[in-house]
C-alpha positions as CSV (number, residue, x, y, z in Angstrom):
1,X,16.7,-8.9,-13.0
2,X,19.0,-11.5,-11.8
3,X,16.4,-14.7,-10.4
4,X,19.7,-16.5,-8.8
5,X,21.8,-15.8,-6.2
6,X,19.7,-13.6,-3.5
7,X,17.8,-13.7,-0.9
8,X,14.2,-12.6,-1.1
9,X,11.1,-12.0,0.9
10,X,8.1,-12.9,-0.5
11,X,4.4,-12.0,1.8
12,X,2.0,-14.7,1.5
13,X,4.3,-17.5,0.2
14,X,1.7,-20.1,1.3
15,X,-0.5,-20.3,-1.3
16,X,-1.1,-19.6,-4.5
17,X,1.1,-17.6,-6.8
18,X,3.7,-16.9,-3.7
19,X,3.8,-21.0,-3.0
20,X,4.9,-21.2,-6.4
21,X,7.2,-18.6,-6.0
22,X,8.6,-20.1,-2.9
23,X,9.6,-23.0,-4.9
24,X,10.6,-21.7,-8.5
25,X,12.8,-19.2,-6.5
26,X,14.8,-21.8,-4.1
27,X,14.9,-24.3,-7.1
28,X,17.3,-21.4,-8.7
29,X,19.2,-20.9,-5.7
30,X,18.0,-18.0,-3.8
31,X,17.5,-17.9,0.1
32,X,14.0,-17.3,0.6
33,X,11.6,-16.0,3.2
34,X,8.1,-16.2,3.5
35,X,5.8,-14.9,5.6
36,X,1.8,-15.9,6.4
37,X,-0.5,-15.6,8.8
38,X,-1.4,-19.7,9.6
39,X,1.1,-21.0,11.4
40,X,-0.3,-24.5,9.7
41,X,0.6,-23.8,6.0
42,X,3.8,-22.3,7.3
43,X,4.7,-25.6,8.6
44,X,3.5,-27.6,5.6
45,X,5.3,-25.4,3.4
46,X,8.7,-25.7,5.5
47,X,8.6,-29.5,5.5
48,X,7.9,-29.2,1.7
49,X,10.7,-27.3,1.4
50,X,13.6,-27.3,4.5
51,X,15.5,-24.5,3.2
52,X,12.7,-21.6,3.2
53,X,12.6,-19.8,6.3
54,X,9.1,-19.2,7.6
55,X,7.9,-16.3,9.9
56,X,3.8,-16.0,11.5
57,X,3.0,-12.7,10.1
58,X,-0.8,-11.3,9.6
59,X,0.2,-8.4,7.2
60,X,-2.9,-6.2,8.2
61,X,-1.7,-5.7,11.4
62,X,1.0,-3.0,11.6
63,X,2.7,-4.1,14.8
64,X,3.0,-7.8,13.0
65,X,4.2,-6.6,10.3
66,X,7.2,-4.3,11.9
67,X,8.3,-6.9,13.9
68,X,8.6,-9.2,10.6
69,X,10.4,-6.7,9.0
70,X,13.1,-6.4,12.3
71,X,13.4,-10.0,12.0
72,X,14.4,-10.2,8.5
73,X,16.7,-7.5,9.3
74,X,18.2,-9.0,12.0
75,X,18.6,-12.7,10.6
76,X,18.7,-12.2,7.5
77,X,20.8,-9.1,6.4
78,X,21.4,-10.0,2.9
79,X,17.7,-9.9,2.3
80,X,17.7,-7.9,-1.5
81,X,14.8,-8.2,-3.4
82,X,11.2,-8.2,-2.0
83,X,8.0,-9.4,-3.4
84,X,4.6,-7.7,-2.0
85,X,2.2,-10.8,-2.9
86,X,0.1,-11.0,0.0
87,X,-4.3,-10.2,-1.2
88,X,-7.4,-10.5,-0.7
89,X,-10.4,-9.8,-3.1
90,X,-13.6,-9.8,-1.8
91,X,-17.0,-8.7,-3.4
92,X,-18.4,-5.5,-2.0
93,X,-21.8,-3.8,-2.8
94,X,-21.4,-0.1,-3.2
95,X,-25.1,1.4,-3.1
96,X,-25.7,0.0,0.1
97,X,-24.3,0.1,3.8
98,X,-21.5,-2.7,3.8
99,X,-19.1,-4.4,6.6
100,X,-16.9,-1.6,6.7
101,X,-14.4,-4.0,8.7
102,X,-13.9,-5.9,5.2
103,X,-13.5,-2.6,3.3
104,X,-10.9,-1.8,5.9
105,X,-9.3,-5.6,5.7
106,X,-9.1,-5.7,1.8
107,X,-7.4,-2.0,2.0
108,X,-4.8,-2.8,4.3
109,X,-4.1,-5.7,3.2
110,X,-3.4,-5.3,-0.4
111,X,-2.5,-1.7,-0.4
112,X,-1.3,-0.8,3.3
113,X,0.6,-3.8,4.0
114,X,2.5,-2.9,0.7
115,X,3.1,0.8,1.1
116,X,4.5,-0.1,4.7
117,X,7.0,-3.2,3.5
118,X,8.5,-0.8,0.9
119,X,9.1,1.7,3.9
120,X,9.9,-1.1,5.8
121,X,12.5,-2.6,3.8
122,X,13.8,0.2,1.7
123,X,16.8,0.4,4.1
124,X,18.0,-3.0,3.9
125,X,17.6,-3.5,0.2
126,X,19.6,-0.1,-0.7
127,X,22.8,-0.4,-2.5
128,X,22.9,-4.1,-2.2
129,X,24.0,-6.1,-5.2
130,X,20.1,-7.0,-7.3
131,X,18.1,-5.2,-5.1
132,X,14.3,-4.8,-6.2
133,X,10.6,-4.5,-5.2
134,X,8.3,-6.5,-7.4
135,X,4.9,-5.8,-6.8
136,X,1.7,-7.9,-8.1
137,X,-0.8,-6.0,-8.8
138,X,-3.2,-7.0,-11.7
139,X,-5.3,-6.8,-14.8
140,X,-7.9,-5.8,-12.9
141,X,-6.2,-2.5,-12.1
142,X,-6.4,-1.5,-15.1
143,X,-10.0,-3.0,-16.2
144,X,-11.8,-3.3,-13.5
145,X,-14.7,-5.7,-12.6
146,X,-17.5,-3.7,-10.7
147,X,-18.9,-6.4,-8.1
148,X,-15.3,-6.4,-6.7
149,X,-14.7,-2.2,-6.6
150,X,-12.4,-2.2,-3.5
151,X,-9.8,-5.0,-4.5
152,X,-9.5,-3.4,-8.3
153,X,-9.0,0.4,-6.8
154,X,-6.4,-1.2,-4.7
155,X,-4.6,-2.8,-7.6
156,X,-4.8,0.7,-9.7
157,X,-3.3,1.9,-6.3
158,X,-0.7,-0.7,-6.4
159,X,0.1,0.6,-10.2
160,X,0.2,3.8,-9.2
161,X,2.6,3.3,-6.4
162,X,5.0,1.6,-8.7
163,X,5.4,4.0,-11.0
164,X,5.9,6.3,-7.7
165,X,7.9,3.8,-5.7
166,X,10.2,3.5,-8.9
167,X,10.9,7.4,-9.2
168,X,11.7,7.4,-5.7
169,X,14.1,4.4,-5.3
170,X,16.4,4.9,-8.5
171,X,19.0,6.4,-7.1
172,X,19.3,3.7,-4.2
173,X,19.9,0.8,-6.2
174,X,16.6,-0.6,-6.3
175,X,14.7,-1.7,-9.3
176,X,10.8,-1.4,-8.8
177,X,9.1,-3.9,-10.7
178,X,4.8,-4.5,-11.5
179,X,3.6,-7.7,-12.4
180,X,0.0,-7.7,-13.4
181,X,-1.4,-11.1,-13.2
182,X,-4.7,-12.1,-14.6
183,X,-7.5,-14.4,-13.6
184,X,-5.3,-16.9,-11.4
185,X,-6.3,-20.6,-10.3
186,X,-5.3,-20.3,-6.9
187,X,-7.2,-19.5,-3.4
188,X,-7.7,-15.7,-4.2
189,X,-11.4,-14.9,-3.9
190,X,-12.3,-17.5,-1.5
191,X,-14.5,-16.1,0.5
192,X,-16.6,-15.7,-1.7
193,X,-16.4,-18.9,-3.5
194,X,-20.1,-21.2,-3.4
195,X,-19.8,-24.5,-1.6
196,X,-19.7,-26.3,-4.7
197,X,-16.4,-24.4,-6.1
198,X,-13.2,-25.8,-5.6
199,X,-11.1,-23.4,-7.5
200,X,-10.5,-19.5,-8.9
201,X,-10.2,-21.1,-12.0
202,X,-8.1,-19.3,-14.7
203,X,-4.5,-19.5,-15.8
204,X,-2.2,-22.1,-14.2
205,X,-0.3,-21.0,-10.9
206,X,2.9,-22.9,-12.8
207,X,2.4,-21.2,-16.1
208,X,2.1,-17.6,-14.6
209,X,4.8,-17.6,-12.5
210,X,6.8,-19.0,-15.7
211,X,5.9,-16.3,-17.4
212,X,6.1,-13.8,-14.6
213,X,9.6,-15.2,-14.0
214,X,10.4,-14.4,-17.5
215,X,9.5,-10.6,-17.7
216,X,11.5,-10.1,-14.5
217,X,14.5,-11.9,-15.9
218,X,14.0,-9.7,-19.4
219,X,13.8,-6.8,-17.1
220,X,10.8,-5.5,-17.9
221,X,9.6,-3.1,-15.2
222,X,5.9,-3.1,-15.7
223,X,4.0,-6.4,-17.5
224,X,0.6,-7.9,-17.7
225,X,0.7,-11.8,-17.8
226,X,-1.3,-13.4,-20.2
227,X,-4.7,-11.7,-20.5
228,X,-3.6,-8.7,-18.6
229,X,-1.3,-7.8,-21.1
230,X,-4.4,-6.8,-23.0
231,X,-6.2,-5.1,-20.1
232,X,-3.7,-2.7,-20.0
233,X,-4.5,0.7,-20.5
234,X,-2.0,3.3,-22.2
235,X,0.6,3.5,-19.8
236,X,0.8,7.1,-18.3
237,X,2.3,9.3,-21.2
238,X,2.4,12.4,-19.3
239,X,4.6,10.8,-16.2
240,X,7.9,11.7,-16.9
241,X,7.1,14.9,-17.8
242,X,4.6,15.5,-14.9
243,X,7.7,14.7,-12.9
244,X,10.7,16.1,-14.5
């Protein structure tokens, strides 16, 4: 994948691995556009950083996220590569009744919001010049962690939907890309953090995005990052020929 030259939309560019991203990308000389539901970071981020355009944009509501993609469309029509980043992980007991309004928030917006986007955008990236969908999904999709059941089923859904997504999208000029992150220092988890933690812990934001940077410019479709890389399952031997 060629990392210079386009113009990219990245959800949730204001913290974490997509602020990172934000700024490895322009430093390479893509346009970039982020997206994020407080209108705060957005700000923080744009003085940070004068050439990223900045849209309000809460991905779990549909409506929201229509009209961001009409607005990419509309001022941005170069737009060719787009980077489904936006997630939450939250901690969920099973074998109890649980807030079904978190199961539902967690859901849309690490699998929903992304299924939407592709549809979404799938018309503006085709037969441009680079186009591609990167998609993070993560180690945890793979191997999951049972006190946090919803957010690792929507990361093996996010796998799944590559693999999919990719099938779909070859003969329109877009490469599908998975990136597979694995325990992150960033905000991820953060509702759930005690008042004494200050941080995810885990790899570096600077060093994964490095390294993710690094399997997208090798063109690797599908990576794990780090410790990931290990938590990855066989890949799917029977795809190709499920789907022949």
């Amino acid at each position: 994948m060629k990392l210079t030259g386009n113009t990219i939309v990245i959800t949730g560019g204001t913290s974490g691995i997509g602020r990172e991203l934000v700024g490895r990308l322009l430093e390479r000389g893509n346009a970039v556009i982020t997206c994020g539901r407080r209108k705060d970071r957005l700000d923080e981020l744009k003085a940070a950083h004068p050439a990223l355009s900045t849209y309000v944009c809460d991905v779990t509501d549909e409506n929201q996220r229509k009209e961001f993609a009409a607005r990419v469309a509309s001022a941005h029509p170069a737009a060719n590569v787009l980077v489904n980043n936006a997630g939450i992980q939250l901690k969920m007991e099973l074998t109890r009744p649980a807030d079904l309004a978190a199961v539902r928030r967690e859901v849309e917006t690490n699998l929903i919001a992304p299924v939407h986007f592709a549809m979404l955008f799938t018309p503006l990236l085709a037969k441009k010049d680079g186009a591609a969908i990167v998609n993070i999904s993560s180690g945890l999709a793979f191997s999951p962690i049972a006190f946090m059941p919803i957010y690792c089923a929507t990361k093996a859904a996010i796998h799944s939907l590559s693999l999919s997504l990719r099938r779909q999208t070859r003969d329109m000029g877009i490469k599908v890309y998975e990136i597979a992150p694995p325990s992150v220092d960033s905000e991820l988890g953060h509702e759930r953090w005690t008042k004494e933690q200050t941080s995810h812990g885990g790899m570096p934001v600077a060093e994964f995005v490095k390294g993710m940077l690094a399997a997208l410019e090798a063109d690797i479709a599908e990576t794990g990052i780090g410790q990931a890389e290990g938590m990855r399952e066989k890949r799917e031997a029977l795809f190709d020929a499920m789907n022949h």
